[in-house]
C-alpha positions as CSV (number, residue, x, y, z in Angstrom):
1,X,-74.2,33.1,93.5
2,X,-71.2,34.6,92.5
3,X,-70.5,31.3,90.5
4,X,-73.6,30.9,89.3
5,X,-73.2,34.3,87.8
6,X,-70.3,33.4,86.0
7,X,-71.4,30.2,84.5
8,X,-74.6,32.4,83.0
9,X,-72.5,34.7,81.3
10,X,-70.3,32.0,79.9
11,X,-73.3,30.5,78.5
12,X,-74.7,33.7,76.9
13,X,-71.8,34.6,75.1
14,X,-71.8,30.8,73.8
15,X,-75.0,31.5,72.4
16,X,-74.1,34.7,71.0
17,X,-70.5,34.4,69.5
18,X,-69.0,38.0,68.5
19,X,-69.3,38.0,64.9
20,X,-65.7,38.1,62.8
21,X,-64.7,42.0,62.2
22,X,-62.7,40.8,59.3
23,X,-66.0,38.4,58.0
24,X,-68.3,41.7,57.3
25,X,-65.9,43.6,54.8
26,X,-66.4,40.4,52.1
27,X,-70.0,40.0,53.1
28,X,-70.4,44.1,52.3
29,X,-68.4,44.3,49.4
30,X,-70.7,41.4,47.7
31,X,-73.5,43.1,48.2
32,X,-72.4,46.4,47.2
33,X,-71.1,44.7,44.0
34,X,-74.4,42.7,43.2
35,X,-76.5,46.3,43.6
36,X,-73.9,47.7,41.4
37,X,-73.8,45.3,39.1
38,X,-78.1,44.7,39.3
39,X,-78.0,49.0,38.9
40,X,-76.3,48.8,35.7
41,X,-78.5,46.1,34.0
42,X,-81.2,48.4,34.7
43,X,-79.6,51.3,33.2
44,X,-81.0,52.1,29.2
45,X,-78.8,51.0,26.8
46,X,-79.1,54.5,25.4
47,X,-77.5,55.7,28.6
48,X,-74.5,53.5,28.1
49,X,-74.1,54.5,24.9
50,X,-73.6,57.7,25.6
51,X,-71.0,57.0,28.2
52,X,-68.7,55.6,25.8
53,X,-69.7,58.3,23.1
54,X,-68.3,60.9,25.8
55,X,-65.4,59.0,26.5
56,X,-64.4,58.5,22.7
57,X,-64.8,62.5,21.9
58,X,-63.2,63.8,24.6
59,X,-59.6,61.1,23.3
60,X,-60.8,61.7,19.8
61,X,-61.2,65.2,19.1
62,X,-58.1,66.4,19.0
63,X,-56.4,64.4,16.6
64,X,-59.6,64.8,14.1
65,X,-59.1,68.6,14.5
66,X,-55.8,68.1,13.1
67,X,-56.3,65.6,10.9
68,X,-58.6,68.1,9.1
69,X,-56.4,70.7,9.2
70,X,-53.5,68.7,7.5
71,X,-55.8,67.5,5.2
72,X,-56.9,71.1,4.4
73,X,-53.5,71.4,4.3
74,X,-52.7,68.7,1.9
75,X,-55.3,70.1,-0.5
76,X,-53.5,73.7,-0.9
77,X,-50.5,72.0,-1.2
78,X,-51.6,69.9,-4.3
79,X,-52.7,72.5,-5.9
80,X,-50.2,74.8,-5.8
81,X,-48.2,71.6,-7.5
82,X,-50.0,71.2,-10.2
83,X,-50.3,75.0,-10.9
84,X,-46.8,76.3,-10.6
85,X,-44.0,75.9,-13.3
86,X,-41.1,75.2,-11.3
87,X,-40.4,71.6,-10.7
88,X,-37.2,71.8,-12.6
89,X,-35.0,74.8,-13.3
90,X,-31.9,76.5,-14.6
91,X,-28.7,76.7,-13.1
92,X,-25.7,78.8,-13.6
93,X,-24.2,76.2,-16.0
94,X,-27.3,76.1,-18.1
95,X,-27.3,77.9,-21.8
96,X,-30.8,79.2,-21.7
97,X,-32.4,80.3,-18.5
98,X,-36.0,79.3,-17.6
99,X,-37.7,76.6,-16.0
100,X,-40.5,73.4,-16.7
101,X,-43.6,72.6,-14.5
102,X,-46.2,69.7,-15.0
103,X,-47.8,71.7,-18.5
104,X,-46.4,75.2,-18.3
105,X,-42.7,76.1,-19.1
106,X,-40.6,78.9,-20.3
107,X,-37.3,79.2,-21.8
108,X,-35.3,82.0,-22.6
109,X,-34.4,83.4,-26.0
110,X,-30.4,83.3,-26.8
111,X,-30.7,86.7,-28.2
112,X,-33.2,89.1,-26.2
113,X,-32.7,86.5,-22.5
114,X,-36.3,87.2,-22.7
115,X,-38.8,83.9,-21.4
116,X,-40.7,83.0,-23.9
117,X,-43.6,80.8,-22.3
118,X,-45.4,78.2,-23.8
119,X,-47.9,75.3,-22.5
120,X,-51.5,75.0,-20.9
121,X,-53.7,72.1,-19.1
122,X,-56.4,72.2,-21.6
123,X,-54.0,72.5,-24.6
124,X,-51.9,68.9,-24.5
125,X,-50.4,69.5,-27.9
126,X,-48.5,72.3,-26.2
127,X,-47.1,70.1,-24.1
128,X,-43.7,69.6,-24.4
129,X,-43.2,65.4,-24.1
130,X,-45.7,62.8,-23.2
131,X,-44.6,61.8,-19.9
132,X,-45.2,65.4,-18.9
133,X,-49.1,64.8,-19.9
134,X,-48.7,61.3,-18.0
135,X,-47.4,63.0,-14.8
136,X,-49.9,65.7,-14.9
137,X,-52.9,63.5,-15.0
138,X,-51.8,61.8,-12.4
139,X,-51.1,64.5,-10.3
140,X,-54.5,66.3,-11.4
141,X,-56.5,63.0,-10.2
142,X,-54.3,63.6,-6.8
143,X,-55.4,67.1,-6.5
144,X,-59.2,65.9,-7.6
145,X,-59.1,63.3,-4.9
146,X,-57.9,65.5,-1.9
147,X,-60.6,67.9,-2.8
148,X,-63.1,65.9,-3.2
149,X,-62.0,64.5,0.7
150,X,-62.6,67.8,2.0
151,X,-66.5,67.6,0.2
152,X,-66.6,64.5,1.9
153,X,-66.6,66.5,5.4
154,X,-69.9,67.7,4.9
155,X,-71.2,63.9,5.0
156,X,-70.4,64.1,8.6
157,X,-74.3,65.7,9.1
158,X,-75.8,63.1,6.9
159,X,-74.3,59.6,7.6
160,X,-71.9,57.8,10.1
161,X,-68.8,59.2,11.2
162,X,-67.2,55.8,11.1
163,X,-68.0,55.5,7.6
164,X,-66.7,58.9,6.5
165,X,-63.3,58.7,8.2
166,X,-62.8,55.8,5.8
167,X,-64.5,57.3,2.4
168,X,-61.7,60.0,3.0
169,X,-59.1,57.4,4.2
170,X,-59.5,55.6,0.7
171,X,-59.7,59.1,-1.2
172,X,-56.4,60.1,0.6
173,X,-54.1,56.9,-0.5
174,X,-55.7,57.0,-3.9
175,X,-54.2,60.5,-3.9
176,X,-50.9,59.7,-2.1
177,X,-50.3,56.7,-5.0
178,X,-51.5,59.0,-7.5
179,X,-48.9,61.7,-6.5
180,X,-46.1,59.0,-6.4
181,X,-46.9,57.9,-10.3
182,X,-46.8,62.0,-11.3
183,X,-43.4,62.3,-9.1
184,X,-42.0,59.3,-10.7
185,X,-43.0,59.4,-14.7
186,X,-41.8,63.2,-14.8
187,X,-38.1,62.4,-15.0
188,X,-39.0,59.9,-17.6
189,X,-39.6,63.8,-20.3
190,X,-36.5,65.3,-19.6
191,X,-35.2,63.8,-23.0
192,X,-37.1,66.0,-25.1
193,X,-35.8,68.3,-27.4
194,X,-37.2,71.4,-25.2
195,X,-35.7,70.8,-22.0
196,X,-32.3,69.7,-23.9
197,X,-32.5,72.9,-25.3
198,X,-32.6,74.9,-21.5
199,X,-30.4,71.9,-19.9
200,X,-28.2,71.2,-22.1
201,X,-27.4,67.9,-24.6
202,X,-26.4,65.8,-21.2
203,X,-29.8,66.1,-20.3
204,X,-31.8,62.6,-20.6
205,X,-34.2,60.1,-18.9
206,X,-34.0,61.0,-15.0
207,X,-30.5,62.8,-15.5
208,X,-31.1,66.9,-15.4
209,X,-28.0,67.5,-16.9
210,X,-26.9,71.2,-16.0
211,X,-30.8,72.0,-14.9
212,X,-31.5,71.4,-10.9
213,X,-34.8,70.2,-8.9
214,X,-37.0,73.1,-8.1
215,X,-39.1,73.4,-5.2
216,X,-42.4,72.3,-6.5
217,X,-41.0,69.2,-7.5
218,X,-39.5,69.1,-3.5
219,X,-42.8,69.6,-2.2
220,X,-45.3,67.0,-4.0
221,X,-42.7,64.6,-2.9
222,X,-42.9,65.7,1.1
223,X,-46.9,65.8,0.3
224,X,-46.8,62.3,-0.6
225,X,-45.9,61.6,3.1
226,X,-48.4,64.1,4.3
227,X,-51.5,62.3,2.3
228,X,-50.1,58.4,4.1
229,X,-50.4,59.9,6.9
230,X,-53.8,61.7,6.9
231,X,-55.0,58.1,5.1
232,X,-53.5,55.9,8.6
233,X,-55.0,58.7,11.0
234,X,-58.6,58.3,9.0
235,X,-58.3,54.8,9.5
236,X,-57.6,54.9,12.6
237,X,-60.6,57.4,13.5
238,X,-62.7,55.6,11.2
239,X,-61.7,52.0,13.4
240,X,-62.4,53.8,16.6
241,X,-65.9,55.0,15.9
242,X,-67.1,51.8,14.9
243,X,-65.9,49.9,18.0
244,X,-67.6,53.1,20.0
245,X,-71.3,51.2,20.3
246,X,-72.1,47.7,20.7
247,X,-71.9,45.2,17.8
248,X,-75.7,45.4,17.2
249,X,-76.4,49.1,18.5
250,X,-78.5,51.2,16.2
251,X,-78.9,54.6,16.7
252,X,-82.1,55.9,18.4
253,X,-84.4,56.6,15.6
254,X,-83.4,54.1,12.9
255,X,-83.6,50.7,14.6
256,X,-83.9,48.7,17.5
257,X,-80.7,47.3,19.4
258,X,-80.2,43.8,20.6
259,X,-80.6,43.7,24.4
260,X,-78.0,40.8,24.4
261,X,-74.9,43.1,23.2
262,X,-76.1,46.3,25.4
263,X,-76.6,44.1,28.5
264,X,-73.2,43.0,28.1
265,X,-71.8,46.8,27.1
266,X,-73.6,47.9,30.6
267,X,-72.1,45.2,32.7
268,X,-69.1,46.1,31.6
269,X,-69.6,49.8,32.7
270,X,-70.9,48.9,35.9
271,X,-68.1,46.2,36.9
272,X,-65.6,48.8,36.4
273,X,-67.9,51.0,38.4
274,X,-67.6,48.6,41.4
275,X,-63.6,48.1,40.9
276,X,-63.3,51.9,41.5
277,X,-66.0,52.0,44.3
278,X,-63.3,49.5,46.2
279,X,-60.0,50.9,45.0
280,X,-60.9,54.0,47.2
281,X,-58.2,55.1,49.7
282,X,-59.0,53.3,53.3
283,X,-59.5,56.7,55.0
284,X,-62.4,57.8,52.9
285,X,-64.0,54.4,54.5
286,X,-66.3,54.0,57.5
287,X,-64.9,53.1,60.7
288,X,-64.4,49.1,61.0
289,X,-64.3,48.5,57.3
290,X,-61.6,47.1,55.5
291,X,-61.1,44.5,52.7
């Protein structure tokens, strides 16, 4: 009897074999990948669109804060260029004391030291030599430009943000190249007779003579930096956005999307969903289960 016994319960657990403990984990993690990946292909595309829309403000927003700023910035700066008269100035070794901007300059009289002032934008003939008129267009097209970037931030209601970064990325290196042809044809009036006359006879083509550089002339040179790079952040933002949806995404509204390209955005999220489902730390897992 007691044999028989034996040989019974050798037979049942033949019959039933104790299934692998270490078998279950791959068999579980299949499934719970599958329903994962089976729960994102259900999901709307509109859903996953906003996902990545989060994710792209949230590492955005920040630098087109500043990048507005700076660009504000840029504008004042500009401005303030093209207004002020002191990009070159007098020096304790001139003869006559005074100092030139882009139109506007003043040089004192030998007799009274009193500034006598001459030179307006709207008047060129007042302006001293040609160059000067060169550089100030240039620089006037630079301050147009910036300003007209800073319009362009009210497109930001009306139209894509993708496409506005750049409209004010291509605005901003106009304005940086046209600020590096007013910093570099200036020099070429300091041969006329009138800033000979404050400088002294030394004074020619890109040689000041006794005159020195004056800080307005300092700073369009440091914004020419400042507008490159506000143009390679726009780009940059501009780049961003547009790799934000799908390739054939439309917004809600204006079009339909192509289920192809949203399937595959939504797969995506959902694989990456199941990656972090198993990279969990073992002891938030149920008894018995490990990969």
């Amino acid at each position: 009897m007691g044999g028989g016994g034996k040989h019974r319960e050798k037979d049942r657990a033949a019959a039933h074999p104790k299934q692998d403990s270490n078998s279950r984990p791959a068999t579980q993690q299949g499934t719970v990948t599958q329903s994962l990946v089976n729960m994102g292909e259900m999901l709307p595309a509109q859903e996953a669109a906003k996902i990545y829309h989060t994710n792209y403000v949230r590492n955005a927003r920040a630098i087109g804060v500043l990048w507005a700023i700076f660009t504000i910035c840029f504008a004042i700066i500009t401005v303030v260029v093209f207004i002020q008269p002191y990009w070159i100035g007098d020096s304790v070794n001139t003869p006559q004391a005074g100092y030139f901007g882009l139109f506007h300059y003043c040089i004192g009289n030998a007799l009274t030291s009193e500034l006598i002032c001459k030179g307006s934008a709207l008047d060129f003939g007042s302006i001293p030599s040609g160059a000067f008129k060169t550089a100030m267009f240039f620089v006037g097209v630079s301050m147009l430009l910036i300003v007209g970037s800073m319009v362009s931030f009210s497109l930001f209601f009306f139209c894509n943000a993708g496409s506005v970064y750049k409209i004010c990325a291509w605005m901003q290196l106009a304005s940086s190249v046209c600020m590096v042809m007013g910093c570099m044809i200036y020099p070429d009036g300091w041969d006329s007779e009138e800033v000979k006359r404050m400088c002294g006879q030394r004074t020619d083509k890109y040689t000041l003579g006794n005159c020195t550089v004056r800080w307005a002339y300092i700073l369009a040179i440091i914004s020419i930096l400042d507008a490159l790079i506000l143009s390679f952040l726009a780009f940059v933002l501009g780049n961003r956005q547009d790799k934000l949806l799908p390739e054939d995404f439309q917004v809600e509204g204006k079009g339909t999307s192509s289920n192809i390209g949203n399937r595959k955005s939504v797969k995506a999220w959902a694989s990456c969903r199941s990656h972090s489902y198993f990279s969990t730390s073992t002891s938030n897992r149920p008894h018995g289960f490990s990969l």
